[in-house]
PAPA-717318 format. One record per residue (C-alpha): residue number from 0; residue in one letter; x, y, z. Coordinates in steps of 0.2 Angstrom, whole numbers, padded with zeros to 4 digits, m for minus. Layout:
NUM A X Y Z
...
This chain:
0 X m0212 m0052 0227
1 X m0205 m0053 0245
2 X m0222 m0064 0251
3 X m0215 m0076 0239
4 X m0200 m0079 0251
5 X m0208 m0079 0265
6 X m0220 m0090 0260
7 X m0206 m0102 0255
8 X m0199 m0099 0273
9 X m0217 m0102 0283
10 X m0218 m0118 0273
11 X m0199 m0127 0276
12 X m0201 m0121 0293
13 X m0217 m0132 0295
14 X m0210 m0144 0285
15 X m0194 m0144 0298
16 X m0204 m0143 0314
17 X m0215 m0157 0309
18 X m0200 m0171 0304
19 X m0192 m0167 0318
20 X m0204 m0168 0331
21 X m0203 m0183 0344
22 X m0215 m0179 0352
23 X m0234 m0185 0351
24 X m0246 m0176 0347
25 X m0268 m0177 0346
26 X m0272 m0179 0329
27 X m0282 m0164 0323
28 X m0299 m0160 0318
29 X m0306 m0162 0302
30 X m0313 m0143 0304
31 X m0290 m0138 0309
32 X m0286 m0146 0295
33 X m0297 m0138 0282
34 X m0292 m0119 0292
35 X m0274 m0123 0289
36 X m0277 m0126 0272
37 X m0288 m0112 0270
38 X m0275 m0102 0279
39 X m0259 m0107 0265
40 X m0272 m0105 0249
41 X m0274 m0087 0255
42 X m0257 m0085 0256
43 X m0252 m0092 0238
44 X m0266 m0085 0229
45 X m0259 m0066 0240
46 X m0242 m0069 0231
47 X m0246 m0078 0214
48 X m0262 m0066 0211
49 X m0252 m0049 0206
50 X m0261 m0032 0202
51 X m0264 m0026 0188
52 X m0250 m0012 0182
53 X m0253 0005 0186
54 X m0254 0017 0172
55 X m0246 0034 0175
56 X m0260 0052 0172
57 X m0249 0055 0157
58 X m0252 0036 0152
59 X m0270 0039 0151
60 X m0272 0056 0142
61 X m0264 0048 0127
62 X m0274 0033 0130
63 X m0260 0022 0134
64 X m0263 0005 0133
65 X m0250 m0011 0141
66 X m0257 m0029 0132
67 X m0241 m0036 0138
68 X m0237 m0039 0152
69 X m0253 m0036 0163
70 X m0247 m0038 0179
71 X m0237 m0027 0188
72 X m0224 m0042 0195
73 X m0220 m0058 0183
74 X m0209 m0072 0182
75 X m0200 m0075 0166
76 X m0185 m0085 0156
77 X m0174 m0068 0151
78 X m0186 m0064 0139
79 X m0201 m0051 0142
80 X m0213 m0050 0129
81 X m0217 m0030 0127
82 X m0235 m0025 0117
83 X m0245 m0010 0118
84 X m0256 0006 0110
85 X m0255 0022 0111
86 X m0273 0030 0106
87 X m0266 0050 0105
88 X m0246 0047 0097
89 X m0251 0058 0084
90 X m0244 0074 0091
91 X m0227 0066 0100
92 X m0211 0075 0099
93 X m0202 0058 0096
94 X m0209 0043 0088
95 X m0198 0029 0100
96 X m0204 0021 0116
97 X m0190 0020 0128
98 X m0188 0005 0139
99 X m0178 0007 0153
100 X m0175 m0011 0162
101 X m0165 m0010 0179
102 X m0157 m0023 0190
103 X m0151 m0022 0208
104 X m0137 m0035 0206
105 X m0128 m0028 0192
106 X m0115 m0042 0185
107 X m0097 m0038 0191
108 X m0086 m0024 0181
109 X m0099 m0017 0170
110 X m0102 0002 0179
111 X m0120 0002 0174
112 X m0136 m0010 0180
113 X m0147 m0003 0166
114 X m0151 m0009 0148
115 X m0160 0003 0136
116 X m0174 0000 0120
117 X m0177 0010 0110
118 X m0196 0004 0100
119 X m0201 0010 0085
120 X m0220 0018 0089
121 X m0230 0011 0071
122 X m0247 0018 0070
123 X m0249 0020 0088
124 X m0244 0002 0092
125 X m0227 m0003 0099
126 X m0221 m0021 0101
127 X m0203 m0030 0106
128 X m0197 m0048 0114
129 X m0184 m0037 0126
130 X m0170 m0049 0133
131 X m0166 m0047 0153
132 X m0147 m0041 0152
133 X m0140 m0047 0168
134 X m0147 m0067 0171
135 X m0156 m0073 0184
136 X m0163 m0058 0197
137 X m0175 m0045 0200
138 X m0180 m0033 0189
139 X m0189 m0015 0186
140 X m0196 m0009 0170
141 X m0200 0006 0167
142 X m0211 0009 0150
143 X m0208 0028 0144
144 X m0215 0038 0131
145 X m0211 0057 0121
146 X m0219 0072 0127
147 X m0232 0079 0115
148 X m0228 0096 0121
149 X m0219 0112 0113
150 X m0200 0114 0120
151 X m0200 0098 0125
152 X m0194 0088 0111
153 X m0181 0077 0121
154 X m0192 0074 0137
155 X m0200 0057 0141
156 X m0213 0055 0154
157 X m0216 0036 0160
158 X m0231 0029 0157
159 X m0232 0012 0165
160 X m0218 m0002 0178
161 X m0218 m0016 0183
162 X m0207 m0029 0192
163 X m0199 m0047 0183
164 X m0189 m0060 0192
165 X m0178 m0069 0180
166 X m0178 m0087 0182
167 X m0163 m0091 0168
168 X m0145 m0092 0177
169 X m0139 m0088 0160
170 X m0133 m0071 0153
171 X m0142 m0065 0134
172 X m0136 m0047 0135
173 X m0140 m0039 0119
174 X m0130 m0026 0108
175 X m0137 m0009 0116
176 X m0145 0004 0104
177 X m0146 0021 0110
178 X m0161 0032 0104
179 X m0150 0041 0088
180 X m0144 0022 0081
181 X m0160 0017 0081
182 X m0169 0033 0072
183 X m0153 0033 0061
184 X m0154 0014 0057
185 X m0138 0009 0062
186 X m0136 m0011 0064
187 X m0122 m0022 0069
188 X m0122 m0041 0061
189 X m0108 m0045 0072
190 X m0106 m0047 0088
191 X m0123 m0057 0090
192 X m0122 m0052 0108
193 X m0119 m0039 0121
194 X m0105 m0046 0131
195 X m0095 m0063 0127
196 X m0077 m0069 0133
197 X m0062 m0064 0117
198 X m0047 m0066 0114
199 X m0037 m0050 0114
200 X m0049 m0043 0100
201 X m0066 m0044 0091
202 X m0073 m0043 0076
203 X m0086 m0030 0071
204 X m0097 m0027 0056
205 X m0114 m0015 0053
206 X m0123 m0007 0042
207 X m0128 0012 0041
208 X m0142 0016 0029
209 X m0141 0023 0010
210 X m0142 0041 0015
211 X m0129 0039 0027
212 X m0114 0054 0023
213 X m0102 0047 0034
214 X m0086 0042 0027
215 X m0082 0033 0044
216 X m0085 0024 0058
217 X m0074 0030 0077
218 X m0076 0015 0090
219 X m0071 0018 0107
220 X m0062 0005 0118
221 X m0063 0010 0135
222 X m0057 0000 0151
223 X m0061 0009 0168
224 X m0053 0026 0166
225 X m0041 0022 0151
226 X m0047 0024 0132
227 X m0043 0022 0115
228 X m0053 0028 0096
229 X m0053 0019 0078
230 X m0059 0023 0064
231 X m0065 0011 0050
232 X m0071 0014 0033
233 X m0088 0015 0025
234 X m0091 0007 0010
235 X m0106 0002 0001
236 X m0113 0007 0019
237 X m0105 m0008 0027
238 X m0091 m0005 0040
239 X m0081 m0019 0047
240 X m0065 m0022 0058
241 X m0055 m0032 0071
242 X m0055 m0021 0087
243 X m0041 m0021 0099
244 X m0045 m0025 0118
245 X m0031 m0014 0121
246 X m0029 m0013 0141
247 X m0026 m0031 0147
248 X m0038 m0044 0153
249 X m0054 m0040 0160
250 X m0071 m0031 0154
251 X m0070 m0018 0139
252 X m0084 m0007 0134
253 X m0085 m0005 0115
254 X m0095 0009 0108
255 X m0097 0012 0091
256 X m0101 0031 0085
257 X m0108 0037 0067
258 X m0107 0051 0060
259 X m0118 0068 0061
260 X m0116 0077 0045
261 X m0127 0090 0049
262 X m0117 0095 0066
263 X m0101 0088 0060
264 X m0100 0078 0077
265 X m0098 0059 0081
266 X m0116 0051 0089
267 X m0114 0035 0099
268 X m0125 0021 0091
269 X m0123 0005 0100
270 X m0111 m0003 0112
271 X m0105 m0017 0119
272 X m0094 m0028 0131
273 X m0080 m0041 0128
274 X m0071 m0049 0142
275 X m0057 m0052 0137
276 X m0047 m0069 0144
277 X m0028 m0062 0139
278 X m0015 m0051 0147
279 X m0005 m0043 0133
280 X m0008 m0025 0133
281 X m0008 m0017 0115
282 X 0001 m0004 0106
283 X m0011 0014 0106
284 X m0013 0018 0088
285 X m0023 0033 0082
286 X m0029 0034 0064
287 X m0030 0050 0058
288 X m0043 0053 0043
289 X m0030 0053 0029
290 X m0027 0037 0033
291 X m0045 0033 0025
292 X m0044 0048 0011
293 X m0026 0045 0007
294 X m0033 0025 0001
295 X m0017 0019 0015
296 X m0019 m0001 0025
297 X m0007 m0008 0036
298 X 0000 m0024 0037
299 X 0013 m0019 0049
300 X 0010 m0013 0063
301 X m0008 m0016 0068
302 X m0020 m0014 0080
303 X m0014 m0030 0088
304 X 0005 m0024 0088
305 X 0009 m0026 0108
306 X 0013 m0010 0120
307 X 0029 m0016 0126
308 X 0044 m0021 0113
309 X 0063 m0027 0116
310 X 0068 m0026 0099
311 X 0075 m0011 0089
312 X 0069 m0014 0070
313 X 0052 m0010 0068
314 X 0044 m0016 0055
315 X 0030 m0006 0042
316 X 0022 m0012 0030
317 X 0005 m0010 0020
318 X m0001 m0003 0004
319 X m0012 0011 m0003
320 X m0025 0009 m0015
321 X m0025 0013 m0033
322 X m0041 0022 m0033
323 X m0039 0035 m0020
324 X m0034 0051 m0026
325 X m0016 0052 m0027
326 X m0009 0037 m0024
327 X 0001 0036 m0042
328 X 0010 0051 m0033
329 X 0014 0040 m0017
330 X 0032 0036 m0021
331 X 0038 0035 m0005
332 X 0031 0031 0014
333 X 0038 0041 0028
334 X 0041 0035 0045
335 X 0047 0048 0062
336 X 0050 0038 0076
337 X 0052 0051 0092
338 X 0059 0047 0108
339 X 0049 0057 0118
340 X 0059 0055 0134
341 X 0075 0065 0126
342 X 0062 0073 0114
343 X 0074 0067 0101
344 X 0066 0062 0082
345 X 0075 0050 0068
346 X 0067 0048 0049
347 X 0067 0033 0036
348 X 0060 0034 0020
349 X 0052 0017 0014
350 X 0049 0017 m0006
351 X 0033 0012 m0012
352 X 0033 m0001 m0030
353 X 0018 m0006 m0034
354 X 0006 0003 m0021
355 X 0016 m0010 m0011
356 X 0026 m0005 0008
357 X 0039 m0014 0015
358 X 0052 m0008 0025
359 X 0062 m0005 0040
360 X 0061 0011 0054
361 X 0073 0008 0072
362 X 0070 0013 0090
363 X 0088 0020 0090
364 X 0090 0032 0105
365 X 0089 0017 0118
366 X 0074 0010 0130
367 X 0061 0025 0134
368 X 0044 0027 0128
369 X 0044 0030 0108
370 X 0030 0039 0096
371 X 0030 0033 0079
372 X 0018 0043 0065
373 X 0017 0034 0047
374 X 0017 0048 0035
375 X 0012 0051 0013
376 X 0018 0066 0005
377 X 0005 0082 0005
378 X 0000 0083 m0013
379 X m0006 0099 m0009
380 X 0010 0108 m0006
381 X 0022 0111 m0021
382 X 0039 0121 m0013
383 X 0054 0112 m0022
384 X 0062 0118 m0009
385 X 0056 0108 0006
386 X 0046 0091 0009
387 X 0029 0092 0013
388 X 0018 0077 0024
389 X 0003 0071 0031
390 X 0003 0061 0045
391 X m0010 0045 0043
392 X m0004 0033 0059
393 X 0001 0037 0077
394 X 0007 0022 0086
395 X 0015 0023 0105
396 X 0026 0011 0114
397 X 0034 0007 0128
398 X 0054 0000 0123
399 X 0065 m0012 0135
400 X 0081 m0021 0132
401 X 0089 m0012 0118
402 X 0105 m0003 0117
403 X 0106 0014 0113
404 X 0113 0015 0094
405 X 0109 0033 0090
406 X 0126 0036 0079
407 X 0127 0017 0070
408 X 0111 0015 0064
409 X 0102 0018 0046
410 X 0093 0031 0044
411 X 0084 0041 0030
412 X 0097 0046 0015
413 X 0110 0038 0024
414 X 0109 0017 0023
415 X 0124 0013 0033
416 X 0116 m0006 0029
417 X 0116 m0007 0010
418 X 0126 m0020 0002
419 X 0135 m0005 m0010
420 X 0139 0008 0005
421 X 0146 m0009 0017
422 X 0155 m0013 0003
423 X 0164 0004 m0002
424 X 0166 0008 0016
425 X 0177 m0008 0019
426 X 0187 m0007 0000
427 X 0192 0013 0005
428 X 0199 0008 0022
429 X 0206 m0011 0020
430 X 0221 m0010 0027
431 X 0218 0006 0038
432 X 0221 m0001 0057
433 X 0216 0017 0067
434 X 0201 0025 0067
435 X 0207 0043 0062
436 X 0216 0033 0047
437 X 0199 0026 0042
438 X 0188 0043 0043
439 X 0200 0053 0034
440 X 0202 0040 0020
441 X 0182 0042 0019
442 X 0183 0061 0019
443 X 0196 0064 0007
444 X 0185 0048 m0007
445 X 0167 0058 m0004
446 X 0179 0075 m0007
447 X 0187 0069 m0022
448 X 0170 0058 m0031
449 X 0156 0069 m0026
450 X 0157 0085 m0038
451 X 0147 0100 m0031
452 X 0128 0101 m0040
453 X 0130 0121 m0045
454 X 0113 0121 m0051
455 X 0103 0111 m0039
456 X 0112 0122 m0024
457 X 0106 0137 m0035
458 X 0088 0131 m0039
459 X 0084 0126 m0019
460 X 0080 0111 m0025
461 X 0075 0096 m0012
462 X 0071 0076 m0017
463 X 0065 0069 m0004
464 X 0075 0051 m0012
465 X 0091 0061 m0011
466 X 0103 0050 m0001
467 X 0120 0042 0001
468 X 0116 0028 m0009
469 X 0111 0038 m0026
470 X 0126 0050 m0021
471 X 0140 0037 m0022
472 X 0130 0031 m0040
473 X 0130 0047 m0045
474 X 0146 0057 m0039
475 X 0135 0072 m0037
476 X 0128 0083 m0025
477 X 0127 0097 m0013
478 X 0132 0098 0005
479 X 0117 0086 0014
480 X 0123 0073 m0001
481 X 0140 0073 0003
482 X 0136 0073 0024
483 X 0123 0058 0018
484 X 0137 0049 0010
485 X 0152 0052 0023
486 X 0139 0048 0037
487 X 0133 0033 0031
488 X 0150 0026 0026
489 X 0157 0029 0043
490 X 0142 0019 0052
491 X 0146 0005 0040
492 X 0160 0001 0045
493 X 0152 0004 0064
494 X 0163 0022 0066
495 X 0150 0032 0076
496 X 0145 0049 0066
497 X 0132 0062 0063
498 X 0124 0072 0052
499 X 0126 0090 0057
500 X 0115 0103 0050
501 X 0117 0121 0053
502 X 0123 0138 0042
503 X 0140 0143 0034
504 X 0130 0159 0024
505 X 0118 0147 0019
506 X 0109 0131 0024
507 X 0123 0121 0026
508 X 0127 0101 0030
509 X 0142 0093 0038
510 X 0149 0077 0048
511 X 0156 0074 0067
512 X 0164 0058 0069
513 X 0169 0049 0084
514 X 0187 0045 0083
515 X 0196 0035 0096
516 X 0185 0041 0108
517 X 0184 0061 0104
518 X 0169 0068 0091
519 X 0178 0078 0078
520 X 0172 0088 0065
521 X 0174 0087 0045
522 X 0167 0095 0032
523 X 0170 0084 0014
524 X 0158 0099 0003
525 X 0173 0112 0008
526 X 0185 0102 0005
527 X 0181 0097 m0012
528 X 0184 0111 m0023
529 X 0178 0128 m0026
530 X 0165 0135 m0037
531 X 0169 0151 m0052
532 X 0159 0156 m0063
533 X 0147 0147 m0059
534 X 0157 0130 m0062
535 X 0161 0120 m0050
536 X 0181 0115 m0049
537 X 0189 0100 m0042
538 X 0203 0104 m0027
539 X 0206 0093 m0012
540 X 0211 0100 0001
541 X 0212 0093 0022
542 X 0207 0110 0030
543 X 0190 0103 0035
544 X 0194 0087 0040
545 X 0197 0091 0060
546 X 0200 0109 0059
547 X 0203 0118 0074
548 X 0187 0122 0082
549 X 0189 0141 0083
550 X 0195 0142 0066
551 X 0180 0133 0060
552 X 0167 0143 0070
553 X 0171 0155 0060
554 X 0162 0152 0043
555 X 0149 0136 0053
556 X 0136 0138 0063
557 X 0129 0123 0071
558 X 0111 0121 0074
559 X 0109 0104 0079
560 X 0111 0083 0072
561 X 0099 0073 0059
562 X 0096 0055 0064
């Protein structure tokens, strides 16, 4: 293929010598001319007549045979017509020809110069229109087939090469197969093609075949040395999704993985590449398998939910299907958002109506870096004692510009924000101006309206949908209700507090308040009443509403705040 350049270059620079010349010069011979002529049809006919393509010894013991291409250098338009026979195929180890096609210009951020078929071997004949990956260039192909020998069932000797230069400027890149897609039938519909400019995402869809056990499908995102995994469902062995180009602008690699039942492992199938023409970076979120068993889809957040956020509230939303086991049982969505900076967790509890989510979780502890799982309760455990969940959703990011608002903010079983807790909050301390006055008015109410639940305190008994709200409806309780309630009045009114849990001879739940700029203690459970006889007695009393320190460190232990 290099004659054909210096061919070109023996030619212009005649062409230059003689239009520049000013010189005279004798006319040549009629027997000159014809040498010259002579001399450049040689030449042509040396570049333009290739050889034929050399078959490797392996190539003819199975009686190899290339119909297409012939000649071991070609020119062609991105597409290379592939068509051959194999005589002795009966015996190979695998029934696929690979095709490995190779350029020396490889287009800029993809990390490999290579394209791989995989061809279906039919009754000893293989044929297939292969696509020249990287646009106009030089090429080598090499043609490879199986081993027909014992212990040697992954080996592939090559049989045949030969070289291509690529007229057609213009990129075709396919979606790439690797050999266990293609034995295991795995097609995508969409993309059409191997790389194309997105915008911050793109859609997938594929088919796996009948037998296919899989449940799901894991695609990997990768950028350089960052990476990220989703999963998407199977259904009527059809898969689809919008895929996040999670790392910025610039080339992703997006490679789609089935399943392996037999050695419960993920295979990579196809891949491809999307450039993508945005900055925005996205949020990593990693789908754990409940999120597919458990019949759970998200609204908000998505894939598309960006890294970086400046806002507190975070939204989530979604729904779970009707007809996956258990979701009648799904009263409730979970949400922990973790500060992972201070290693510091807050809860919310968003009810589900209707298989319907909607609700509200907060980045409360200030900017920092933030893990937020999206959880359904764990039908598998039954202790009425405790709350048990499985995480579905993991979502990270990256929070600037808020405020940190640790001890104001709504959390789960204490809405600071409800209409009904705002509104008893301001009735009980209308009139009140400090903010000792204001605390103990809301101590000494959820003291005197919240009788003490003998039998729930004996029974253990835990609802996860306890909370202040259903508290101040009900007037009764045990200790993390009256804390709820006192907690979530106090932030109402924007009077900083906490949940305290610890011991005091059992599992035990009080309040610390921020009062004119000094945390105290209260504790509106002991100051309520007493218990005889297993009947609980109403008896106010103010000894636990900023007791001496000492004095109360002697029936409370403190193990540490709920957000």
């Amino acid at each position: 293929m290099k004659q054909v350049r210096i061919v070109f270059a023996i030619i212009s620079m005649l062409l230059v010598v003689v239009g520049c010349s000013n010189e005279e010069s004798a006319e040549p011979s009629e027997d000159e001319k014809q040498e010259e002529v002579k001399e450049v049809e040689a030449e042509d006919t040396e570049v333009i007549e290739s050889a034929a393509i050399q078959l490797s010894p392996y190539a003819e013991e199975i009686d190899f045979s290339l119909i297409s291409p012939e000649k071991e250098e070609i020119s062609a338009n991105t597409i290379v017509e592939l068509k051959g026979t194999i005589g002795q195929a009966d015996n190979f180890n695998e029934n696929l020809i690979w095709v490995v096609i190779t350029t020396d210009e490889p287009m800029k951020k993809i990390e490999k110069n290579d394209f791989n078929y995989y061809i279906p071997l039919e009754n000893g004949e293989f044929s297939k229109q292969m696509k020249l990956h990287h646009g106009e260039g030089e090429y080598q192909v090499s043609v490879r087939v199986p081993s027909n020998k014992a212990g040697e069932e992954d080996k592939y000797y090559e049989a045949a090469s030969f070289d291509v230069i690529n007229q057609d400027q213009n990129v075709e890149r396919e979606v790439e197969y690797t050999k266990y897609g293609v034995k295991n039938n795995i097609q995508l519909t969409s993309p059409a093609f191997g790389i194309s400019d997105s915008e911050a995402g793109v859609h997938i869809e594929g088919t796996v075949p009948e037998d296919h056990t899989g449940e799901m499908v894991l695609v990997q995102v990768n950028k350089e040395n960052e990476n990220r995994q989703i999963l998407f469902p199977v259904k009527d062995n059809k898969f689809s999704g919008d895929v996040p180009l999670y790392f910025g602008e610039g080339i992703h690699h997006i490679r789609i993985q089935t399943y392996n039942e037999a050695e419960d492992l993920y295979y990579e199938s196809a891949s491809f590449y999307a450039d993508n023409q945005t900055e925005t970076v996205f949020a990593e979120m990693e789908k754990y398998n409940e999120y597919i068993t458990r019949g759970v889809s998200l609204d908000e957040p998505t894939f598309h939910t960006e890294a970086v956020l400046d806002q507190q509230a975070y939204q989530v939303a979604g729904e779970i299907d009707p007809e996956a086991p258990g979701a009648a049982d799904i009263n409730y969505v979970i949400v922990t958002v973790k500060h992972l900076d201070e290693n510091l967790e807050s809860g919310y509890l968003i009810p589900v109506e209707n298989y319907q989510f909607d609700g509200t979780a907060y980045f409360r502890f200030g900017p920092g870096d933030y893990e937020v799982i999206i959880n359904v309760p764990d039908l598998e455990q039954h202790d009425q004692s405790m709350f048990y969940f499985q995480g579905v959703v993991k979502i990270n990011h990256q929070v600037e510009g808020i405020v940190d608002e640790r001890d104001l903010l709504p959390s789960r079983g204490i809405e600071s924000d409800h209409p009904a807790i705002i509104q008893k909050a301001e009735e009980l301390t209308a009139g009140l101006e400090s903010e000792r006055e204001k605390a103990k008015a809301i101590y000494q109410f959820v003291a005197e309206h919240v009788a003490y639940d003998v039998e729930k305190a004996e029974n253990d008994i835990f609802n996860i949908g306890d909370s202040a709200l259903s508290t101040l409806e009900s007037g009764i309780g045990i200790c993390q209700d009256y804390a709820f309630l006192a907690t979530a009045l106090l932030r109402a009114i924007g009077i900083k507090s906490h949940y305290v849990e610890g011991y005091a001879g059992e599992r035990h739940a009080w309040v610390e308040v921020k009062v004119d700029g000094e945390w105290l203690e209260m504790d509106p459970t002991w100051g309520a009443g007493y218990v005889q006889d297993g009947q609980f007695h109403f008896h106010y009393n103010e000894d636990y509403f900023d007791p001496d320190p000492n004095f109360l460190a002697e029936t409370h232990t403190r193990e540490g705040i709920m957000y």
